[in-house]
C-alpha positions in Angstrom: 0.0 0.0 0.0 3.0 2.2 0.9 4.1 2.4 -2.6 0.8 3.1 -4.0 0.5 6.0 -1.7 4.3 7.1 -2.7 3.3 7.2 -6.4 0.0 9.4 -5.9 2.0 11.8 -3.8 4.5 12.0 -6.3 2.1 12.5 -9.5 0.2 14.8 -7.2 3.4 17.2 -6.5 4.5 17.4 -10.3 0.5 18.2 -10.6 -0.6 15.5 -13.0 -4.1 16.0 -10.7 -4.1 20.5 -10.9 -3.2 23.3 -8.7 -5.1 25.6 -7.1 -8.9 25.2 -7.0 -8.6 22.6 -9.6 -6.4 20.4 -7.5 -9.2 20.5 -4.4 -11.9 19.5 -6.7 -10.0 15.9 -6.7 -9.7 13.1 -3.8 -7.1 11.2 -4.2 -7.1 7.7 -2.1 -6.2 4.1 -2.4 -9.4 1.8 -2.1 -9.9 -1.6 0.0 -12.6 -3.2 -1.0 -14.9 -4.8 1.9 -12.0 -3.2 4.3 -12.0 -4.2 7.8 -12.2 -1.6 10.6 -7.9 -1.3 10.7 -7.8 -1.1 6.7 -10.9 1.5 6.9 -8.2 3.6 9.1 -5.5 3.3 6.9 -7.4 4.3 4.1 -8.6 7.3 6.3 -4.9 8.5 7.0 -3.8 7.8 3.5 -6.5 10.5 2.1 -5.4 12.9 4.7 -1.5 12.4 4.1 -2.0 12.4 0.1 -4.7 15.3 -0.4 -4.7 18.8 0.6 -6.3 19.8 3.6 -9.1 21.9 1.9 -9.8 18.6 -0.5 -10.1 15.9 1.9 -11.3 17.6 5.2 -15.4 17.3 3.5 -14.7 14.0 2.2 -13.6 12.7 5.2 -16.4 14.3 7.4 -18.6 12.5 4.8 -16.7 8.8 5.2 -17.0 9.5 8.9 -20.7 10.4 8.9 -21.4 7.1 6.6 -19.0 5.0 8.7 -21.2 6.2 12.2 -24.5 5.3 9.7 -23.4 2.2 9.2 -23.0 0.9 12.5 -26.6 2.7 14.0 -28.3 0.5 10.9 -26.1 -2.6 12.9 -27.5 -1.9 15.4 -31.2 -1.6 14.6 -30.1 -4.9 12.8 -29.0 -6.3 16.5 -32.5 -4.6 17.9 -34.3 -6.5 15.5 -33.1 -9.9 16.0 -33.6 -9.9 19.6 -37.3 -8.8 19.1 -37.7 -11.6 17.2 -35.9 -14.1 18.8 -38.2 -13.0 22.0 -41.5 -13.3 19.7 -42.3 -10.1 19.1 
């Protein structure tokens, strides 16, 4: 993953993605699909180290926001099942 992240940075600071405003209107970030909760970091920290404050700051409020979604819907999930499970 390191080297992945090595090569956007690099692209990114010869400005193969923009400068300025145009440069913020891109997220850069490495994907893990069906990432566990350590990989979910690491993808987290990799955005942050590779983008620009001003670009990745909304993003991740947005991934943060989806990621505390996710686990209230778990836990209605959980909720459920013991309703059932009690015959309800």
């Amino acid at each position: 993953m390191e080297v992945f992240e090595k090569s956007l940075s690099k692209l990114d600071s010869e400005g193969f993605f923009g400068s300025g405003s145009d440069r913020h209107s891109v997220i850069l970030m490495i994907d893990i699909g069906d990432a566990d909760d350590d990989e979910w970091e690491h993808m987290a920290g990799a955005i942050s180290r590779i983008n620009p404050t001003e670009s990745s700051a909304d993003y991740l409020a947005m991934l943060q926001a989806a990621m505390d979604e996710e686990e209230d819907e778990e836990f209605d999930d959980d909720e459920f099942d013991e309703d059932w499970d009690d015959g309800e």
